[in-house]
FIKEMAR-14308 format. One record per residue (C-alpha): residue in three letters; residue number from 1; x, y, z. Coordinates in nm, 3 decimals, decimal comma. Layout:
% residues N
+---------+-----+---------+---------+---------+
| residuo | num |       u |       v |       w |
+---------+-----+---------+---------+---------+
|     ALA | NUM |       X |       Y |       Z |
...
+---------+-----+---------+---------+---------+
% end
This chain:
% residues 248
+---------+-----+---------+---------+---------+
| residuo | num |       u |       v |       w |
+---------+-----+---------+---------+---------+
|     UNK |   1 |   0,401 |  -0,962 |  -0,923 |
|     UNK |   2 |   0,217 |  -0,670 |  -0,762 |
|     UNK |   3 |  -0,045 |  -0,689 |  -0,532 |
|     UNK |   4 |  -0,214 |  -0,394 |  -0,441 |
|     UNK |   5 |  -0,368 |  -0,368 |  -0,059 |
|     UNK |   6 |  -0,679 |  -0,072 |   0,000 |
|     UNK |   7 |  -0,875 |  -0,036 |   0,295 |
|     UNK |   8 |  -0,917 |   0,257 |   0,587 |
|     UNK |   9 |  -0,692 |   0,388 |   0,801 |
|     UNK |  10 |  -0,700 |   0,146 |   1,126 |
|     UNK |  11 |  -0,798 |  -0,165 |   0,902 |
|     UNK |  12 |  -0,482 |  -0,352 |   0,949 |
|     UNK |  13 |  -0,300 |  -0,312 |   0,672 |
|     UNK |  14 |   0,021 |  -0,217 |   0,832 |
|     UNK |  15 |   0,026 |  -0,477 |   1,111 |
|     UNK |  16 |  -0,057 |  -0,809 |   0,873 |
|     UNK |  17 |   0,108 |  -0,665 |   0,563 |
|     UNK |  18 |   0,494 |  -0,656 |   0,773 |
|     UNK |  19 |   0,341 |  -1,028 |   0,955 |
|     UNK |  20 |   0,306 |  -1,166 |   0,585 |
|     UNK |  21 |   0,669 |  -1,048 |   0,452 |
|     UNK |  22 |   0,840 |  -1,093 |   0,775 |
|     UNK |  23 |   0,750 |  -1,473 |   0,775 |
|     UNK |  24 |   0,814 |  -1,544 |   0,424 |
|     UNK |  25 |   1,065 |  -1,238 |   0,387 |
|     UNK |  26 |   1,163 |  -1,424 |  -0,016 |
|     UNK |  27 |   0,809 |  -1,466 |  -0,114 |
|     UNK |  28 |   0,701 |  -1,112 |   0,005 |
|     UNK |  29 |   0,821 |  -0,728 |   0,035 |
|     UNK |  30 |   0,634 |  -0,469 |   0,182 |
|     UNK |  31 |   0,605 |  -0,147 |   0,061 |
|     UNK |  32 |   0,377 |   0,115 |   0,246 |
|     UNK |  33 |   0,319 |   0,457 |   0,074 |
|     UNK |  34 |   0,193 |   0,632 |   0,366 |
|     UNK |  35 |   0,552 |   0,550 |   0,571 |
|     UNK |  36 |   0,737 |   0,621 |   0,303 |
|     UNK |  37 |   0,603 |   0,952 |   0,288 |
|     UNK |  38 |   0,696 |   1,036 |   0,672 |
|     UNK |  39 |   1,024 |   0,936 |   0,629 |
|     UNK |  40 |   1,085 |   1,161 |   0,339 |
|     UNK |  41 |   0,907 |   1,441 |   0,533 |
|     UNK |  42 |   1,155 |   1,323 |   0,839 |
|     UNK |  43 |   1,448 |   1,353 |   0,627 |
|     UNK |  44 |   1,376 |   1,644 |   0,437 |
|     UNK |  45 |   1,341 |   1,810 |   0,801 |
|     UNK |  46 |   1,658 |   1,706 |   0,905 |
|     UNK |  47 |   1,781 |   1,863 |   0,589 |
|     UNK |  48 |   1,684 |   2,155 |   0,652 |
|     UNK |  49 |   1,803 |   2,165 |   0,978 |
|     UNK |  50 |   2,122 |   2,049 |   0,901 |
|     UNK |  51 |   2,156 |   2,338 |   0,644 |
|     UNK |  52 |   2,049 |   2,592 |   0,857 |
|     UNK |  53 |   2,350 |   2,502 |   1,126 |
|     UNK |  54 |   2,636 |   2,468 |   0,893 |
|     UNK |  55 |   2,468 |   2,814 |   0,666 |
|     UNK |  56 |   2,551 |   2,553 |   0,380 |
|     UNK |  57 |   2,430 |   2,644 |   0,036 |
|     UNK |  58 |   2,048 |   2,560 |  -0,020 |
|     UNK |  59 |   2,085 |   2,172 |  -0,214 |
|     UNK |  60 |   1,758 |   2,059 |  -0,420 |
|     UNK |  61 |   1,465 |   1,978 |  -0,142 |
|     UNK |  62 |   1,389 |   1,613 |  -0,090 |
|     UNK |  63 |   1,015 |   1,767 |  -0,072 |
|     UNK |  64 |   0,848 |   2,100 |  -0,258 |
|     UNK |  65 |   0,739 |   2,279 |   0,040 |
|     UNK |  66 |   0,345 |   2,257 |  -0,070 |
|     UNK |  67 |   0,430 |   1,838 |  -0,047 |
|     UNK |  68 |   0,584 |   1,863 |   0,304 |
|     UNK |  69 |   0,296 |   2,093 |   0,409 |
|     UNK |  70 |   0,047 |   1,847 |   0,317 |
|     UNK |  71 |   0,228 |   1,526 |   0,456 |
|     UNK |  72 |   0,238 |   1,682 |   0,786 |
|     UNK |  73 |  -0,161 |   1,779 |   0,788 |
|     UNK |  74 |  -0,237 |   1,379 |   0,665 |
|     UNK |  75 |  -0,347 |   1,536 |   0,316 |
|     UNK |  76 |  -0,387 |   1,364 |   0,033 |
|     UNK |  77 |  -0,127 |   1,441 |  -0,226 |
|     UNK |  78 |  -0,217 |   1,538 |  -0,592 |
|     UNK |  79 |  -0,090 |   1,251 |  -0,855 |
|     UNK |  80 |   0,148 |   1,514 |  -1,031 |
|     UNK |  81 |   0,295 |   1,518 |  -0,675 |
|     UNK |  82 |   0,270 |   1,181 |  -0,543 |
|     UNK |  83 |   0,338 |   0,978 |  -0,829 |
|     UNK |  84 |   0,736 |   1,034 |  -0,933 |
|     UNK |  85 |   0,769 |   0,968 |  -0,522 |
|     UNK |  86 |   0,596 |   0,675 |  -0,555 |
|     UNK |  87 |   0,782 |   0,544 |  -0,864 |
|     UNK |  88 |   1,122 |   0,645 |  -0,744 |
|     UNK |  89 |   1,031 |   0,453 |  -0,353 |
|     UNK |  90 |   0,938 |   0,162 |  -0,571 |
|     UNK |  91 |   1,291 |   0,165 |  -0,772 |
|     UNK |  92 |   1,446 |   0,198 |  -0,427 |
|     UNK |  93 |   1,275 |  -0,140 |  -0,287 |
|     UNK |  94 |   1,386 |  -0,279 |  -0,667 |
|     UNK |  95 |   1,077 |  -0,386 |  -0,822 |
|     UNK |  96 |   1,081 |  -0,416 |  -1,170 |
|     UNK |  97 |   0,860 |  -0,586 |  -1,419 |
|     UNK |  98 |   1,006 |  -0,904 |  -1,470 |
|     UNK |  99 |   1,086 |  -1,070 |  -1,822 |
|     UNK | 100 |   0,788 |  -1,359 |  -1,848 |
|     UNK | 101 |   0,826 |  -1,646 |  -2,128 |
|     UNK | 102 |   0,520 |  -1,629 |  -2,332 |
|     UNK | 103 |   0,286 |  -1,906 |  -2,340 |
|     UNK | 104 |   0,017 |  -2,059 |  -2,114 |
|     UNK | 105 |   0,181 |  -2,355 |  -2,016 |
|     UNK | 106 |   0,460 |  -2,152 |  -1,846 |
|     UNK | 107 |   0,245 |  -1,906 |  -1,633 |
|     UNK | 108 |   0,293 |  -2,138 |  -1,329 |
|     UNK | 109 |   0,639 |  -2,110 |  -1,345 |
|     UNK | 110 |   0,680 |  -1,769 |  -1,396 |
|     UNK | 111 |   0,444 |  -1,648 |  -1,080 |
|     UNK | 112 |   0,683 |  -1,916 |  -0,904 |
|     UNK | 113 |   0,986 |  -1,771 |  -0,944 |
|     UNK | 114 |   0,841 |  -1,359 |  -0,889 |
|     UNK | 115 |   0,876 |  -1,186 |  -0,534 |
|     UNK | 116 |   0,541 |  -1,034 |  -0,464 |
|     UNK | 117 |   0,565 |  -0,654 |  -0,380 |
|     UNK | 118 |   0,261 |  -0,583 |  -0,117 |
|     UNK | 119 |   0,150 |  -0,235 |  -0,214 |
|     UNK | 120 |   0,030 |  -0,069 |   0,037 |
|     UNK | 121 |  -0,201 |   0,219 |   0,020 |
|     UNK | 122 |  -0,213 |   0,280 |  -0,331 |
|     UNK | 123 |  -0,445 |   0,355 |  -0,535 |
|     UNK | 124 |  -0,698 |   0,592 |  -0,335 |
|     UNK | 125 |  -0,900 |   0,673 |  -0,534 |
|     UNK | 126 |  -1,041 |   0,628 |  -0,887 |
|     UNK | 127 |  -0,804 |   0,846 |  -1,121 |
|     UNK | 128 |  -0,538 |   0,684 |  -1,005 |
|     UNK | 129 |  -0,653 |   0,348 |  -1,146 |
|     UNK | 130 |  -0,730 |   0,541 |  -1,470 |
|     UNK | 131 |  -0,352 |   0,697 |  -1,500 |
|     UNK | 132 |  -0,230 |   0,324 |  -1,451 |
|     UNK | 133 |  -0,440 |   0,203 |  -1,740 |
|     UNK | 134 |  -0,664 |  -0,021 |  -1,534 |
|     UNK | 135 |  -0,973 |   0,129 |  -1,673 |
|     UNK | 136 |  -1,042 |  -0,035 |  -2,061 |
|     UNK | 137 |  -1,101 |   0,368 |  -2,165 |
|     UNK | 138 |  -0,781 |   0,500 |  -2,092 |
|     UNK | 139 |  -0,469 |   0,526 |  -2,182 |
|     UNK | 140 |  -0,131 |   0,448 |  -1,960 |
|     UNK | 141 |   0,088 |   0,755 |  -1,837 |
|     UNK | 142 |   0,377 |   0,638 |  -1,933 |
|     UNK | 143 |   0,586 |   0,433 |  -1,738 |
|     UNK | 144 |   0,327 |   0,380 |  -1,466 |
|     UNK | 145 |   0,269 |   0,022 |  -1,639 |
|     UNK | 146 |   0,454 |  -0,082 |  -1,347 |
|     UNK | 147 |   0,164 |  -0,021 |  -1,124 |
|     UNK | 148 |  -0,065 |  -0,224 |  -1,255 |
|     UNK | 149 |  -0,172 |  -0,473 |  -1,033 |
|     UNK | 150 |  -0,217 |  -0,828 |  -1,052 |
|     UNK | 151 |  -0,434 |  -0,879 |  -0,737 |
|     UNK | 152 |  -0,609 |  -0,653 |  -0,500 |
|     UNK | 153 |  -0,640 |  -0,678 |  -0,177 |
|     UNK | 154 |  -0,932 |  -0,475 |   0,009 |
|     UNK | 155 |  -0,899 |  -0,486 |   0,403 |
|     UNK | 156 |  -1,269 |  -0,456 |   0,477 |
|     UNK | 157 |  -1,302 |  -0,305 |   0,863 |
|     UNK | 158 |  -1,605 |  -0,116 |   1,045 |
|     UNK | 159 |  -1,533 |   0,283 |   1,101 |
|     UNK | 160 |  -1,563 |   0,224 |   1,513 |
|     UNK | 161 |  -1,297 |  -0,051 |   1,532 |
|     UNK | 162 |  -1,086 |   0,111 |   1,245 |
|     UNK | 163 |  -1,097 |   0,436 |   1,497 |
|     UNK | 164 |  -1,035 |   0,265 |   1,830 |
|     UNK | 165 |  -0,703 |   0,114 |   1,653 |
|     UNK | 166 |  -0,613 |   0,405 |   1,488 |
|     UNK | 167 |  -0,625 |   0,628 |   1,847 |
|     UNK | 168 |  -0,508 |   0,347 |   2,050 |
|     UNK | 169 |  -0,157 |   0,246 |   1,837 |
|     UNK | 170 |   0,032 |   0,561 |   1,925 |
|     UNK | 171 |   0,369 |   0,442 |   1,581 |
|     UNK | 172 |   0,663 |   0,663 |   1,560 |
|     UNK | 173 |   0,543 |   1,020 |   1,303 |
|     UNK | 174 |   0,177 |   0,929 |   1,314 |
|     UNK | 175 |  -0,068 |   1,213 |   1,436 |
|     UNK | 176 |  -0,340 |   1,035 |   1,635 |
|     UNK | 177 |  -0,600 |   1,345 |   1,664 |
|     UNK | 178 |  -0,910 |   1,210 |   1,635 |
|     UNK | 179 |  -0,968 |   1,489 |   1,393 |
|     UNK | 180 |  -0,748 |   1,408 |   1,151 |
|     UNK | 181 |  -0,881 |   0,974 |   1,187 |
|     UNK | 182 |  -1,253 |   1,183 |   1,092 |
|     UNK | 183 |  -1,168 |   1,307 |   0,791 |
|     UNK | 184 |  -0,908 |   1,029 |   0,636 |
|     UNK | 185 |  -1,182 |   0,775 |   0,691 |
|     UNK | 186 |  -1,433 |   1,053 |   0,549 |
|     UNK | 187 |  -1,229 |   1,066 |   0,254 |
|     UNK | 188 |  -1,211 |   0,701 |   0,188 |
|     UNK | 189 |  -1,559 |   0,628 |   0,222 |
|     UNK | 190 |  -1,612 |   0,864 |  -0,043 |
|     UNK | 191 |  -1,359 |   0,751 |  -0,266 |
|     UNK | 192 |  -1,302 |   0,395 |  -0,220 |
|     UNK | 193 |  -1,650 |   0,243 |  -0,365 |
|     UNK | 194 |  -1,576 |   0,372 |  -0,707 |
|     UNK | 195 |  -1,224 |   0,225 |  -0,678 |
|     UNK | 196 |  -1,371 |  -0,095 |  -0,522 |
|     UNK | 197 |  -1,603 |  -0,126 |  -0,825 |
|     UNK | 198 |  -1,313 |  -0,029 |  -1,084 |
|     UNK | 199 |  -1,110 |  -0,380 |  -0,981 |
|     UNK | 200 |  -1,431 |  -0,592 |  -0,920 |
|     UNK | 201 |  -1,501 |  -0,496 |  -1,275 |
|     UNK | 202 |  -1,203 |  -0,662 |  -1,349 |
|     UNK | 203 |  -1,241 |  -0,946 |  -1,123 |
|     UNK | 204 |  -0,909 |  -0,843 |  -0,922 |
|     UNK | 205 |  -1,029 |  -0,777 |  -0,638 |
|     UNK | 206 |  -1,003 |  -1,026 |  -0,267 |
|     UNK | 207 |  -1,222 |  -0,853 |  -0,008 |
|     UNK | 208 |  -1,077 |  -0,957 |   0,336 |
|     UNK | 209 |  -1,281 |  -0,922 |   0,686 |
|     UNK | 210 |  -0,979 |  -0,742 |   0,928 |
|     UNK | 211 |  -1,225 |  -0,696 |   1,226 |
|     UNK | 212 |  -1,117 |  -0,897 |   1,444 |
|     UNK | 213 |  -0,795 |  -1,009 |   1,589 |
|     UNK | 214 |  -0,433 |  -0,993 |   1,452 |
|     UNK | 215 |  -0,457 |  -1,402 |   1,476 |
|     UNK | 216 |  -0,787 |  -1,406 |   1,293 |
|     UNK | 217 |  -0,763 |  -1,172 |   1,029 |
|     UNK | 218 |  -0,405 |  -1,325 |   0,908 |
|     UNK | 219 |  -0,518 |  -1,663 |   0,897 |
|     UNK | 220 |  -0,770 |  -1,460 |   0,621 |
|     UNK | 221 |  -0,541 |  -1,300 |   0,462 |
|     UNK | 222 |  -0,315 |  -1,641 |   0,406 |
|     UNK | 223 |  -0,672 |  -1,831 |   0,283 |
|     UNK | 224 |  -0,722 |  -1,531 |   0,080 |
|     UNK | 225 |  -0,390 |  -1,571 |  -0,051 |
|     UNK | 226 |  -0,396 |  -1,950 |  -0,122 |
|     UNK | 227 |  -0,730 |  -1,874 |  -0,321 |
|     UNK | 228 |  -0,620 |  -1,620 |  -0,554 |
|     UNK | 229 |  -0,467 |  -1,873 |  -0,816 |
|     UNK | 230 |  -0,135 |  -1,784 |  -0,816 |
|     UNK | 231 |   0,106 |  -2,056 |  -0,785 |
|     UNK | 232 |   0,340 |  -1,867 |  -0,558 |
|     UNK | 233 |   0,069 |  -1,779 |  -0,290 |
|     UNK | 234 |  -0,016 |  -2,118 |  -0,302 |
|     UNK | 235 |   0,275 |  -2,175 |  -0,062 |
|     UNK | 236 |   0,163 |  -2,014 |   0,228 |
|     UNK | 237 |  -0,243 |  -2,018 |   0,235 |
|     UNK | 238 |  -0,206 |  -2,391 |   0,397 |
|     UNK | 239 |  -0,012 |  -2,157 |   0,679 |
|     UNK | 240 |  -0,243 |  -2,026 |   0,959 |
|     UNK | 241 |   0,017 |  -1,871 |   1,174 |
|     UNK | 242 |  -0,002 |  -1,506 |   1,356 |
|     UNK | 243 |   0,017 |  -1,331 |   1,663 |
|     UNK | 244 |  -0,248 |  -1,248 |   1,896 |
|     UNK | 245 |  -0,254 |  -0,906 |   1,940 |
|     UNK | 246 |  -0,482 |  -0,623 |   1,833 |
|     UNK | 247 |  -0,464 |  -0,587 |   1,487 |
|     UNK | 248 |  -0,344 |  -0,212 |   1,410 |
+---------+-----+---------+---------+---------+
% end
């Protein structure tokens, strides 16, 4: 099962997405684009450098240098770019389209016995619902069924308290200019409502207040969770646990 996870930088995703699979670490796996794209830009540096020291023969780039260039500015990548990263992180974490039995009366069972991938940060923006076949008019790339979501979930956060996080959590490879905060949320105002409107359309789509605290949003999320229908989620939406701190 798949369950995608949108909302602006500063919104929370991050913090309650690793709370949710690190408390039920066999119901949940978390898999964030946006880190897994600074850790390939952190390896593909070391790469380099390593190559550099021992004058070793060039090997193939973990990164085109147009890809690496963008990473670093907080650019959003072009699908021809982003997408075999994307599909090759998600082989790496093992998700795979499981084998269902067909038939109604075993669609309980099946959602029972899935791990949930939590994917985070993806899709961005509308033609990257289209490429995945979410939209009726359009046609799957192929091999990209696998991105197909079952359940979105939209982190819904005000700009002000989505910037004061943003500025104020200082992670490991994260550039906190308040420049680059501006335009990322600037670009997902503009391109989240039509992807927003693409899953309400198909009546996907959770929205989730992640305003306030880590404590208070989570116990949302696991409602949220416990609401959706699926059997498997239905084991931890009676949970209200969390933490207490600001929600990043």
């Amino acid at each position: 099962m798949l369950i995608s996870v949108i909302g602006a930088p500063g919104s929370g995703k991050g913090t309650l997405l690793t709370l949710l699979s690190t408390e039920f670490p066999s119901i949940f796996s978390h898999f964030s684009l946006g880190d897994h794209l600074r850790q390939l830009l952190l390896q593909s540096t070391h790469q380099q450098q390593h190559q550099q020291q021992q004058q070793q023969q060039q090997q193939k780039p973990l990164l085109k240098p147009h890809v690496r260039e963008q990473i670093q500015r907080s650019e959003l990548l072009s699908l021809k770019d982003l997408l075999p990263i994307l599909k090759e992180g998600l082989q790496e974490k093992e998700f795979s389209l499981r084998e269902k039995v067909e038939g109604k009366d075993n669609e309980k069972e099946n959602q029972r016995k899935e791990k949930i991938l939590l994917l985070d940060g993806f899709p961005r923006d509308i033609s990257q619902i289209k490429l995945t076949g979410m939209s009726d008019d359009d046609e799957k790339a192929e091999g990209l069924e696998i991105l197909q979501p079952d359940l979105v979930l939209f982190f819904d956060c005000p700009g002000e308290i989505a910037r004061k996080r943003y500025l104020s959590r200082g992670l490991p490879g994260r550039d906190v200019d308040v420049r680059i905060f501006e335009r990322r949320f600037e670009e997902f105002e503009r391109l989240n409502g039509d992807v927003v409107e693409g899953f309400e359309k198909r009546g996907i789509l959770i929205r989730i207040d992640t305003s306030q605290d880590t404590e208070t949003s989570y116990r949302r999320l696991l409602r949220a969770l416990r609401d959706s229908g699926y059997a498997i989620c239905e084991e931890v939406g009676s949970l209200e646990k969390g933490g207490g701190k600001e929600t990043e």
